[in-house]
N, C-alpha and C positions, 0 to 999 in steps of 0.2 A: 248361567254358568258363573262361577264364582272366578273372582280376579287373583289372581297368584300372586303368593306373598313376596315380598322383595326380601329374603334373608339378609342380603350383603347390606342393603343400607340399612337395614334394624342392627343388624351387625354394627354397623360403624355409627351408629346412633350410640348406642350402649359404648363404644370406646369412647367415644368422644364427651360422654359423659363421665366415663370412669376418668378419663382423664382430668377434667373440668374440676372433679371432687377431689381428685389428688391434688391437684393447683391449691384449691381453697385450700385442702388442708397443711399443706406446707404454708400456705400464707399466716393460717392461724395459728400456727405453731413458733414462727417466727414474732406474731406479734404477741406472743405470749413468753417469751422470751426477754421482749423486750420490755414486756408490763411489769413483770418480774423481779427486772433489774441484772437477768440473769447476763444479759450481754455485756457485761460489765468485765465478767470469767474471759480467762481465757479460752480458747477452742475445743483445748488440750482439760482443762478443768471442767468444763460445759459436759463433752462426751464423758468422761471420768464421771462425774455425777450420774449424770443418765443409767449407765451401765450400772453401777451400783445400785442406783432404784429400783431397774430390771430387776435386781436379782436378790433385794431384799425380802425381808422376812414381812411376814401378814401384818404381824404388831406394827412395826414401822409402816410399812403401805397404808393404813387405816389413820395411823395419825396424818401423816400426807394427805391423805383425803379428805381427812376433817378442815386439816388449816387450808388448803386447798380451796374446799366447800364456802369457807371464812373470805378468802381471798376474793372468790367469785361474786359472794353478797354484799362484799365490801364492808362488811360490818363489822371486821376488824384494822381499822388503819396500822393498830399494832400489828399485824399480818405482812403489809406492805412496807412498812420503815427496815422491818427483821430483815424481811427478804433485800429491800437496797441494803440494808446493811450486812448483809451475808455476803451478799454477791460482792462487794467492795472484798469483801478479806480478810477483813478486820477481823469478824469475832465465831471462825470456823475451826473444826475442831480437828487440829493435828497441823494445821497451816502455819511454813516454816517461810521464812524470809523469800522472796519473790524476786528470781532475775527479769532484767528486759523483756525476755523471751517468753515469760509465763511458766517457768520451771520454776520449782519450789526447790529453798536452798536442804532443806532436811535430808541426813544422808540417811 
């Protein structure tokens, strides 16, 4: 006679692993934020970018991908300076004078 399967603890195996890879992946998405230079944005500018990515066009997303790709191999240090130097402020396109608060002064 064959031994009867325990559902509930395969059950909660499988959570506790979906959970486990959700952990990782917020972990790695934070340090990738941080490789970035992107934590540099405010919270308010970080989500605002993102959302615009979401919802960009192919051409744009493939470029993304490529410097991206760059970023990963590290075989562009110009890759990594752009990006601290984006995320500072400095040299983004439509960015108006910056309060305390992370609001941009452009009305």
């Amino acid at each position: 006679m064959r031994k009867p399967r325990d559902f509930d603890a395969e059950l909660q195996a499988l959570t506790d692993k979906a959970k486990a890879l959700k952990t990782k992946k917020q972990s790695q998405l934070g340090e990738l934020v941080t490789a970035t230079g992107a934590d540099a944005l405010s919270i308010e500018q970080l989500a605002g970018a993102l959302i615009e990515a979401v919802g960009g066009d192919a051409v744009r997303k493939e470029a993304w991908r490529k410097s991206g790709a760059a970023f990963f191999r590290g075989s562009s240090t110009g890759t990594r300076q752009s990006a601290r130097r984006n995320a500072g402020g400095t040299s983004t396109v439509g960015a108006g004078p910056q309060s305390p608060s992370g609001e941009t002064g452009a009305a």
